[in-house]
C-alpha atoms as one frame of an Amber mdcrd trajectory, in Angstrom:
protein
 -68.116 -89.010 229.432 -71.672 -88.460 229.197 -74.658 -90.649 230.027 -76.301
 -92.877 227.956 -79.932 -92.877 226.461 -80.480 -95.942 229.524 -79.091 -93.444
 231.755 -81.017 -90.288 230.204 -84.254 -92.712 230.249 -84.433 -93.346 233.786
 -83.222 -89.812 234.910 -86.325 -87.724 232.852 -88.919 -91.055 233.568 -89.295
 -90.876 229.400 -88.297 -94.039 227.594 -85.506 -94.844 225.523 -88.233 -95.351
 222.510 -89.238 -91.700 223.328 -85.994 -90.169 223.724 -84.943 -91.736 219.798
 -88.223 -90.406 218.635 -87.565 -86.739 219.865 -84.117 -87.227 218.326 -85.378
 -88.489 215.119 -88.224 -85.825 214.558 -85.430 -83.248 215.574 -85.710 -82.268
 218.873 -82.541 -83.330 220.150 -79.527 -81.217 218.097 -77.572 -80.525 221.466
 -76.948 -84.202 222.128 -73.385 -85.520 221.449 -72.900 -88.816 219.525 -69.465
 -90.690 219.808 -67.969 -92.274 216.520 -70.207 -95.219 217.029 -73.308 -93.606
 216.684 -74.660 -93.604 220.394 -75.956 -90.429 221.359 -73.814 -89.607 224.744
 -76.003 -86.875 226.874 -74.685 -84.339 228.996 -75.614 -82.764 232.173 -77.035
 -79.805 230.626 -79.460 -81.945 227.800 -81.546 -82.365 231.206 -82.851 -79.244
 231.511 -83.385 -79.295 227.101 -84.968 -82.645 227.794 -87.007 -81.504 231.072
 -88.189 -78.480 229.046 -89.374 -80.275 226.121 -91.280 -82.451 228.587 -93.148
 -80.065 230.251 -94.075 -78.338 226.491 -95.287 -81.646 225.527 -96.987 -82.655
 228.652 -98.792 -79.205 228.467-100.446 -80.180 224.607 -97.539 -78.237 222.422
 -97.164 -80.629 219.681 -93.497 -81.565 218.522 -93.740 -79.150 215.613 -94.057
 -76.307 218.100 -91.526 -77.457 220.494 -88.808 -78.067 217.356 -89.421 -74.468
 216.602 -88.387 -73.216 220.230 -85.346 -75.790 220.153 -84.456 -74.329 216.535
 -84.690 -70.746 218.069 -82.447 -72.028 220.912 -79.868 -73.110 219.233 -79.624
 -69.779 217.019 -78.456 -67.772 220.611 -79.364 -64.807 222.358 -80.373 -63.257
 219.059 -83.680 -64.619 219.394 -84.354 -64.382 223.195 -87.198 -61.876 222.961
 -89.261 -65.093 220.391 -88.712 -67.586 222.769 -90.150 -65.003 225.506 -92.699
 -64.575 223.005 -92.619 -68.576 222.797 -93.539 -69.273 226.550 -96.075 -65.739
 227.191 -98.115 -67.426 224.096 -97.751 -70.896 225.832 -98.868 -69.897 229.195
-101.655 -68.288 228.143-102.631 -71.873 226.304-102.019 -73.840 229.620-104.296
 -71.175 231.804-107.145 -72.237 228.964-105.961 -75.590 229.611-106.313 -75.127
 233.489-110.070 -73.555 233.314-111.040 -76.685 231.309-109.628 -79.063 234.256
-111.221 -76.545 237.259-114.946 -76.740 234.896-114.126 -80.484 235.227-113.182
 -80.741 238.504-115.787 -78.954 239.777-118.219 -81.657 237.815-116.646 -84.422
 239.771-116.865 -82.308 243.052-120.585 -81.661 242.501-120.906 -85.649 241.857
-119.018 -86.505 245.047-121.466 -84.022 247.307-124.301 -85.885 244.913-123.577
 -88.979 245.949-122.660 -88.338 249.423-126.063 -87.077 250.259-127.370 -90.390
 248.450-125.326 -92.322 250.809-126.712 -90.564 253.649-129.894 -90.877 252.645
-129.576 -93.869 251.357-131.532 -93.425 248.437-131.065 -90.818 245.231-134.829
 -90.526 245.707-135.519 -87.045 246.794-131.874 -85.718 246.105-131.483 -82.668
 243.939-128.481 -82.522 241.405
């Protein structure tokens, strides 16, 4: 017995909508369907599904991550692409990462902004 897409939903925090998306668009080969249809997930679709996640939830689009579950699902004959796969992605998410630290530093320089405003209780006289 496996768990269901309810149980799969709650366990990854994606929704039920999502998880029939991913499956529709692909991205879901490993799960298990009984004779009715339902799509029965096992223990190890978590770490497939926690994967895909973090790919999405770091800009890969579903395209991208379909490839990698494609070159999954051929075996250990294409371990050195999906290396290639995630030393590509990482390199994406550091870009990412500089973009957020130019950003947070923005906000940071607008919190020591206003603070001094605050204190002075004016922006008259305060320097960005």
């Amino acid at each position: 017995m496996g768990y269901t897409i309810g149980d799969a939903a709650k366990r990854t925090g994606m929704s039920s909508y999502t998880l029939r998306y991913y499956d529709k668009k692909g991205l879901l080969p490993f799960v298990d369907r009984d004779a009715n249809g339902r799509r029965h997930f096992k223990e190890h679709d978590f770490e497939f599904l926690q994967t895909i996640n973090c790919l999405k939830n770091t800009g890969m689009s579903l395209k991208e991550i379909k490839q990698f579950i494609e070159l999954c699902q051929k075996g250990d004959c294409t371990l050195e692409e999906r290396l290639d796969f995630f030393n590509k992605h990482r390199k994406d998410v550091e870009k990412q990462l500089e973009e957020v630290k130019g950003y947070l530093d923005m906000v940071d320089h607008k919190i020591d902004y206003y603070t001094r405003a605050c204190d002075a209780g004016t922006e008259d006289g305060i320097e960005c």
